[in-house]
LOPATI-438423 format. One record per atom (N, C-alpha, C): z negated, x, y negated; residue in one letter. Coordinates in steps of 0.001 Angstrom, whole numbers, padded with zeros to 6 digits, always signed. Each point is the difference from the previous one (the first is absolute). Layout:
N
ZXYa
...
END
This chain:
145
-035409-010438-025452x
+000414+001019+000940x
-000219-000541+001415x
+000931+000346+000330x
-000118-000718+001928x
-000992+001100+000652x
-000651-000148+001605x
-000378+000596+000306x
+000745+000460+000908x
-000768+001549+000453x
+001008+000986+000677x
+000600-000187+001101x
+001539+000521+000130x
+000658-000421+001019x
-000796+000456+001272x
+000465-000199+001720x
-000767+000632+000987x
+000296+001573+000316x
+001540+000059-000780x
+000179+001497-000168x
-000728+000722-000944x
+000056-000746-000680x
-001093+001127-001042x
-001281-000217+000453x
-000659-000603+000421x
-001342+000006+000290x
+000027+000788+001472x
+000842+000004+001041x
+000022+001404+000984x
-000098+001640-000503x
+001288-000151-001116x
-000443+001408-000682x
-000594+000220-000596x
-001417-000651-000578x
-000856+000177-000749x
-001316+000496+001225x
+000197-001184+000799x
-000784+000502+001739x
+000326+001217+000334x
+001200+000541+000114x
+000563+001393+000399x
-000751+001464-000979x
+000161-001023-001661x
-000180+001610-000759x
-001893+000353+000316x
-000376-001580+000035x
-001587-000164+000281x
-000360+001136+001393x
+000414-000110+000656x
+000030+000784+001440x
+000674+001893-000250x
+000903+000025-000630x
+000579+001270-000474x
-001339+000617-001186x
-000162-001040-000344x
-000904+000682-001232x
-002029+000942+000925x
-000050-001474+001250x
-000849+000483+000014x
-000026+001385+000993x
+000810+000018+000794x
+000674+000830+001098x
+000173+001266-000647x
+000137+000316-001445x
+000526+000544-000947x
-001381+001060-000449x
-001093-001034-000075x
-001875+000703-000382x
+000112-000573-001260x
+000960-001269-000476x
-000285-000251-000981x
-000879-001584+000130x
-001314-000198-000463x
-001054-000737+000623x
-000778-000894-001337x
+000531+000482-000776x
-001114-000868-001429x
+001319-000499-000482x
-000332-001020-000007x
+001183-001625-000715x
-000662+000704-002053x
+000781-000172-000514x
-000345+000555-001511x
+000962-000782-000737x
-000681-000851-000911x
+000980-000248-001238x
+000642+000841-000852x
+001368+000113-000051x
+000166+001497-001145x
+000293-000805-001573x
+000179-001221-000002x
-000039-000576-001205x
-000190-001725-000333x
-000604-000116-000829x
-000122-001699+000097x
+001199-000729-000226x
+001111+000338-000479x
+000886-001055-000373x
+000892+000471+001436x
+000224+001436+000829x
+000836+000307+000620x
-000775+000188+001755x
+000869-000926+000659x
-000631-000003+001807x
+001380+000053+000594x
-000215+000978+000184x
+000771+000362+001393x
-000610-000684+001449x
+000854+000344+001090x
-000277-000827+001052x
-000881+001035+000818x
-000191+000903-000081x
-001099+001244+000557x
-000147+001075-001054x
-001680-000028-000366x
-000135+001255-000865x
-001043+000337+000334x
-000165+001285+000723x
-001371+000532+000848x
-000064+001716+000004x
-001404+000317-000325x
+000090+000959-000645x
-000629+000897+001477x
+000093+001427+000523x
-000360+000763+000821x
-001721+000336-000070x
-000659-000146+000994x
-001131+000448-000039x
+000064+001467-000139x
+001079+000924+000701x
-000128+001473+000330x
+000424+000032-001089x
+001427+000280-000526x
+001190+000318-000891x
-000644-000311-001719x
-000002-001089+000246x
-000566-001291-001289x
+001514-000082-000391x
+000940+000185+000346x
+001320-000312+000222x
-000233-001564-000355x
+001278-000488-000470x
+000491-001012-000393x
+001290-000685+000633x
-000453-001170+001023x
+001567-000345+000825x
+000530-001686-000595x
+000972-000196-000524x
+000485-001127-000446x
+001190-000170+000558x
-000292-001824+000570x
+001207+000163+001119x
+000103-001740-000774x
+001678-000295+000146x
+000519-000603-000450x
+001129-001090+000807x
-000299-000984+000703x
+001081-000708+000923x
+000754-000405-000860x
+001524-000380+000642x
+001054-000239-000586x
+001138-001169+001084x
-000123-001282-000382x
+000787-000692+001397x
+001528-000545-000866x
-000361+000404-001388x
+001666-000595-000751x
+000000+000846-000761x
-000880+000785-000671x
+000737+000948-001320x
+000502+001244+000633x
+000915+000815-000270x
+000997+001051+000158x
-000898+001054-000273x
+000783+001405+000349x
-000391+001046-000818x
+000779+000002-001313x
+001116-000420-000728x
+000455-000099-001065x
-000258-000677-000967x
-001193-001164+000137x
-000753-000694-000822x
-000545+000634-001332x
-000307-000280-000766x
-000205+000397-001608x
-001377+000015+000160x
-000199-001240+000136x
-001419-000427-000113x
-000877+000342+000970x
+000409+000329+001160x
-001039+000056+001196x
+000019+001898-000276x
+001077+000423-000578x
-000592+001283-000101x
-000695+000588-001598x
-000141-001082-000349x
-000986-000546-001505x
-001410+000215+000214x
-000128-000812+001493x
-001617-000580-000021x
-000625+001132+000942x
+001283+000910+000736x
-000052+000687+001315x
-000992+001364-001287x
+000493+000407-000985x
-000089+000769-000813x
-001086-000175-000930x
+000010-001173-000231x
-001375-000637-000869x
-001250+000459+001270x
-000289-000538+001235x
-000456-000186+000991x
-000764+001824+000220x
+000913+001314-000638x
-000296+001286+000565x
-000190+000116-001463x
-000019-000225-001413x
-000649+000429-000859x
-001315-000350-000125x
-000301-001302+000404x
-001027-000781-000076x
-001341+000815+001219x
+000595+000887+000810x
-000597+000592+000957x
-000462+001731-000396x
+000360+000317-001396x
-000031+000826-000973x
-001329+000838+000263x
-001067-000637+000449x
-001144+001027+000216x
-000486+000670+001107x
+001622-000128+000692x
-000266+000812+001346x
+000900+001439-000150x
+000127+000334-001599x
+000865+001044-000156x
-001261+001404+000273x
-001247-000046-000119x
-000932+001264+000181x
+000451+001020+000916x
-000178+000863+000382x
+000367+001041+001251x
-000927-000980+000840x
+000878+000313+001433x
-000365-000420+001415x
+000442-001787+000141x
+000865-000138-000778x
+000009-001614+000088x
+001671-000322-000171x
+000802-000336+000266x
+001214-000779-000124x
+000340-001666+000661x
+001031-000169-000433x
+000595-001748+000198x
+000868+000146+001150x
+000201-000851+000735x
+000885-000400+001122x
+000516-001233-000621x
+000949-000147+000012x
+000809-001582-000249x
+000985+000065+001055x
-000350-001480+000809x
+000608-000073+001436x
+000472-001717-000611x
+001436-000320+000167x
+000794-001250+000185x
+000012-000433+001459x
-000387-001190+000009x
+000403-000637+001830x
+001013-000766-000681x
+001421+000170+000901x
+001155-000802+000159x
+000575-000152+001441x
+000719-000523-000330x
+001052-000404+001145x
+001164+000378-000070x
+000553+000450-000333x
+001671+000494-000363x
+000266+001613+000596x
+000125-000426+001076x
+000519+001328+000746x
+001487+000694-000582x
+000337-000544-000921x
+001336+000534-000457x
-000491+000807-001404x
-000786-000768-000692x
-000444+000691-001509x
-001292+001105+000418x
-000230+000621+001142x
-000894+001075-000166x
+000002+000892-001399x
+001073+000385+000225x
+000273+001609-000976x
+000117-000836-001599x
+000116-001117-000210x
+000253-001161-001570x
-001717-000129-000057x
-000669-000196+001043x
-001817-000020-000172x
-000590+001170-000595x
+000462+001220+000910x
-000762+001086-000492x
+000925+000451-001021x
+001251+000339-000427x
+000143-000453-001380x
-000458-000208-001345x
-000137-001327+000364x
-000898-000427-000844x
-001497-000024-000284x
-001077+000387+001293x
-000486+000792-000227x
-000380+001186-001298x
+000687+000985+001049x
+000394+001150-001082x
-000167-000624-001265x
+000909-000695-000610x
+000405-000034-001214x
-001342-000691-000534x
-000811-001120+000597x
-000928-000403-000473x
-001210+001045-000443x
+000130+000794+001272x
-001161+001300-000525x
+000479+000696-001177x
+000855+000321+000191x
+000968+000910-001461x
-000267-000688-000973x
+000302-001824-000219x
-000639-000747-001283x
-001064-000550-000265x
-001401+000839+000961x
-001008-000588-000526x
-000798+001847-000591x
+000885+000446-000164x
-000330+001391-000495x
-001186+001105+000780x
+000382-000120+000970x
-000379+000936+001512x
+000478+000691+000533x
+001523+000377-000870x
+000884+001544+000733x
+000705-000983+001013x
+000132+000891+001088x
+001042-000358+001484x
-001339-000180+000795x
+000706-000857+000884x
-001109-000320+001284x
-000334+001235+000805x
-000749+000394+000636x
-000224+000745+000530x
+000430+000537+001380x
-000044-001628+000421x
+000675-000519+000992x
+000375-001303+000043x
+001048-000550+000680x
+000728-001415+000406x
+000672+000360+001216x
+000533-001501+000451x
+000520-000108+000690x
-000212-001513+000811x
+000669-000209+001157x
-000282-001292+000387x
-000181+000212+001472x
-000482-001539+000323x
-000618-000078+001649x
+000607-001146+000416x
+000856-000023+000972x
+000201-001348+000710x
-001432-000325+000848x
-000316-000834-000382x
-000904-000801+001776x
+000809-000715+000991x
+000771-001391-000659x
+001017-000350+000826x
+000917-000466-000753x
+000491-000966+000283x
+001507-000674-000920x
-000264-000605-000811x
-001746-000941-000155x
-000481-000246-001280x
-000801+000753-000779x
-000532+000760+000007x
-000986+000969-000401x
-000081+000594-000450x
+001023+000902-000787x
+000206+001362-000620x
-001062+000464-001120x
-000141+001261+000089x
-001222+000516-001420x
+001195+001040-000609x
-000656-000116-001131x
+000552+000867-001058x
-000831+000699-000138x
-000220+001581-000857x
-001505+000486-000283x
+000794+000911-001049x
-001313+000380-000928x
+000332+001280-000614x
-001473+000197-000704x
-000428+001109+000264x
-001305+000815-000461x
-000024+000710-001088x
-000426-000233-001041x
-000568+000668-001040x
-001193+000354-000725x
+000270+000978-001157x
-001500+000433-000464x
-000126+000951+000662x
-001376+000701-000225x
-000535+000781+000717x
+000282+000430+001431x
+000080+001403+000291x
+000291+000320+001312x
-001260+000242+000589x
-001011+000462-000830x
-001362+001408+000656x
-000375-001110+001025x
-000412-001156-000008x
-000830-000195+000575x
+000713-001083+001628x
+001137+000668+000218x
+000984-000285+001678x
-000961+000049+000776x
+000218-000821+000561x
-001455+000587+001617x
+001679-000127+001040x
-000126+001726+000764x
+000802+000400+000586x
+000035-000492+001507x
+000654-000912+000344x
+000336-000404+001737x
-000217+000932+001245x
-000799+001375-000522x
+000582+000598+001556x
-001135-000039+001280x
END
């Protein structure tokens, strides 16, 4: 396996910074055979955020929404009340927003978690884009106001 391109290693810097910006602060293994590129669990929430860079695979990929899905079952013991998953994609493809969250969706739908709760996407700039979609548990939202 080669090592990571400089795009993917920016959006891995990016989700690192989103994640912590986020209150998500404890780095956590959610499985030994399966690493994602950020998996950090909430001190407040105990929320679960798994963030995933992307500098060549698509949102239409088979496989990346294989491991995207493996990645939120494997995160399975954050189903208790007061706890849910965030799965955030860093890309670059300002054209495939709505093909990210998408797929998304569909990944939450096939790792047997209902509909996201929420999704949607974030430009930062012309390389940067996030994907997101929140699932699991609602009770335990800590409300913005």
């Amino acid at each position: 396996m080669s090592a990571p391109s400089p795009d993917h290693q920016e959006r891995v810097d990016l989700l690192r910074s989103i994640a912590t910006l986020s209150g998500y602060s404890c780095d956590v293994p959610i499985d030994d055979a399966l690493v994602p590129d950020v998996a950090r669990l909430s001190r407040a929430t105990r929320g679960l955020f798994v963030g995933d860079a992307k500098a060549t695979e698509t949102s239409g990929c088979a496989a990346t929404s294989h491991r995207l899905q493996n990645y939120l079952r494997a995160g399975r013991g954050c189903d208790q009340p007061g706890r849910s998953r965030l799965l955030v994609v860093a890309h670059g493809d300002l054209f495939d927003q709505a093909g990210w969250v998408a797929a998304l969706g569909r990944v939450v739908s096939g790792s047997g978690l209902g509909s996201p709760l929420t999704s949607g996407s974030l430009v930062i700039d012309e390389e940067h884009v996030l994907a997101y979609a929140r699932c699991g548990n609602d009770e335990g939202r800590v409300s913005a106001r």
